[in-house]
C-alpha positions as CSV (number, residue, x, y, z in Angstrom):
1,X,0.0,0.0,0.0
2,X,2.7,2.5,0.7
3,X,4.6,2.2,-2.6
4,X,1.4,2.5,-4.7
5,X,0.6,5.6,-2.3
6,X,3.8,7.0,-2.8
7,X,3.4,6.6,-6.5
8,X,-0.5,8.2,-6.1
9,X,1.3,11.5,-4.8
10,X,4.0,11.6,-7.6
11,X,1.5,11.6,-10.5
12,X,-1.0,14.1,-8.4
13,X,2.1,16.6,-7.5
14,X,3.1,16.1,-11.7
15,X,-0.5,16.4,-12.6
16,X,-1.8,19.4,-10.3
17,X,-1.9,22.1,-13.6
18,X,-4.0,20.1,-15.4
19,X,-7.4,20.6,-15.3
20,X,-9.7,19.3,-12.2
21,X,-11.6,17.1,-14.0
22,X,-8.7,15.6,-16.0
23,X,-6.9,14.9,-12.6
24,X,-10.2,13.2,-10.6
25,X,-10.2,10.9,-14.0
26,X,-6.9,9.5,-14.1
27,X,-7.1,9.2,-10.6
28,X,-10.0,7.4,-10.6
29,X,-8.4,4.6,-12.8
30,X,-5.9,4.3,-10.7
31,X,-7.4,4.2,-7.2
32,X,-10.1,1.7,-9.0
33,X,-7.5,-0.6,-10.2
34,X,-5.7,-0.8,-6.9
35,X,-9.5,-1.3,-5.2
36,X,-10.1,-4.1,-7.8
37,X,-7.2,-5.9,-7.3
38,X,-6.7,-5.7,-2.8
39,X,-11.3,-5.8,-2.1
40,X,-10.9,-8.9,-0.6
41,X,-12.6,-9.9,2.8
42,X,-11.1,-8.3,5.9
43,X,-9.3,-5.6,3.7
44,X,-11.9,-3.3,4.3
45,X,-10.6,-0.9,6.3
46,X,-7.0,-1.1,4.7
47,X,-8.7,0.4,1.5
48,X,-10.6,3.4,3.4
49,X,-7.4,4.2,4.8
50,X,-5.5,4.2,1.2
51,X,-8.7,6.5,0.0
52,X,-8.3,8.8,2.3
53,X,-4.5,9.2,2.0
54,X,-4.7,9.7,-2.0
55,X,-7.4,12.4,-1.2
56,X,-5.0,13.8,1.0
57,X,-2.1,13.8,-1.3
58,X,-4.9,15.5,-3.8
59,X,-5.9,18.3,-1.7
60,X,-2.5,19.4,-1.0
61,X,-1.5,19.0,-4.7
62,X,-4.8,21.4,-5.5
63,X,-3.6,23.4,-2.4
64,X,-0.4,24.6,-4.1
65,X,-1.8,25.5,-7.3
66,X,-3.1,29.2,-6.1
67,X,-2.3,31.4,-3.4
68,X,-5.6,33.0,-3.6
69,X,-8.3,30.7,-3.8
70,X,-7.3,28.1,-0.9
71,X,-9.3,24.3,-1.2
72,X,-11.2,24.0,1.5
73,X,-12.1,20.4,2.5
74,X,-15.9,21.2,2.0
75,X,-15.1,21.6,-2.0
76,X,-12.5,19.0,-1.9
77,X,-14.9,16.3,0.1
78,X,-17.6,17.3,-3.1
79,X,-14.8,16.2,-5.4
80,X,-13.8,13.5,-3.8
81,X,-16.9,12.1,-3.8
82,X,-17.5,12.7,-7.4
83,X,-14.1,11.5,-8.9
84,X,-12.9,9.1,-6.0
85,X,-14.7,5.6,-5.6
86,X,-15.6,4.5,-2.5
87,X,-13.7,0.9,-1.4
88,X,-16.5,-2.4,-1.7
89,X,-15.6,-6.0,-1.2
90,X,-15.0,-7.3,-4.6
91,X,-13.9,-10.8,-4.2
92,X,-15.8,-13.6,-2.2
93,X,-14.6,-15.5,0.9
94,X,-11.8,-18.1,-0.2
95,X,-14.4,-20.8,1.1
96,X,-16.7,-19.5,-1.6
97,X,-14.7,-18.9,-4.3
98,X,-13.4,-22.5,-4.3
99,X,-16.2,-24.3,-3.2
100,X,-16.7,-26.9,-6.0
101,X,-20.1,-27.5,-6.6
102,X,-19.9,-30.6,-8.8
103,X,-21.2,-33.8,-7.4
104,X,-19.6,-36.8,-8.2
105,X,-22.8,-39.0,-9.7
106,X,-24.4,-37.5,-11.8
107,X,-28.1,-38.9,-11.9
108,X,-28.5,-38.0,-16.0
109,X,-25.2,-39.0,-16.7
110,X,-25.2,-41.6,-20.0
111,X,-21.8,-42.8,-18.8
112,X,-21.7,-44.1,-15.2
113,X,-19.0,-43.9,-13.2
114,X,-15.7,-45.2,-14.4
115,X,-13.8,-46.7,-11.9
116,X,-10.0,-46.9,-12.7
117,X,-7.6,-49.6,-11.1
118,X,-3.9,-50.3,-11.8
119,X,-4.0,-53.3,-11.2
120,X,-7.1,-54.9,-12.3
121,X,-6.5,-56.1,-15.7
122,X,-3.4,-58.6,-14.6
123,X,-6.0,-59.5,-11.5
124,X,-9.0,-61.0,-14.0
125,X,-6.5,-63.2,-16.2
């Protein structure tokens, strides 16, 4: 988490004279990747907690583009909610995701069950 956070606040600092809505899209791509990839169970919190630093690392990036108009967190939680996903739980339990759900006998099966032994075809001579 810190080295893609540390690589979220070298493209905002590179990226703050671009427009807004330019900025809140790239951004978006990359927080969403990062969210797709780690929104497994239990990482909840983890992911909040990377949002808000990339929001961070945002404001201050907007914050040094004027010395006149300062970014006040009202205006910067409005864009944050507009541009910056919120973390969800992407990926199911491990006990889900690799349940197998195949039964062994099949009931309409046209081929029974094959049964396979090394040693069967020297037993019946």
């Amino acid at each position: 988490m810190r080295v893609k956070l540390q690589e979220i606040k070298e493209a905002v600092l590179r990226q703050r004279h671009q427009p807004i809505p330019i900025q809140g899209n790239r951004l978006r791509q990359v927080v969403t990747g990062y969210f797709a990839y780690h929104a497994v169970p239990t990482n909840g919190p983890a992911l909040s907690a990377s949002r808000y630093r990339a929001i961070t690392f945002w404001h201050k990036a907007l914050l040094r583009r004027s010395q006149k108009d300062p970014m006040t967190w009202a205006r910067m939680t409005k864009l944050a909610n507009d541009w910056r996903p919120k973390p969800r739980i992407l990926h199911p339990w491990p006990s889900e995701r690799f349940a197998v759900k195949h039964p062994r006998r099949e009931p309409d099966a046209r081929i029974g069950l094959v049964r396979i032994c090394a040693g069967c075809a020297l037993q019946a001579r």
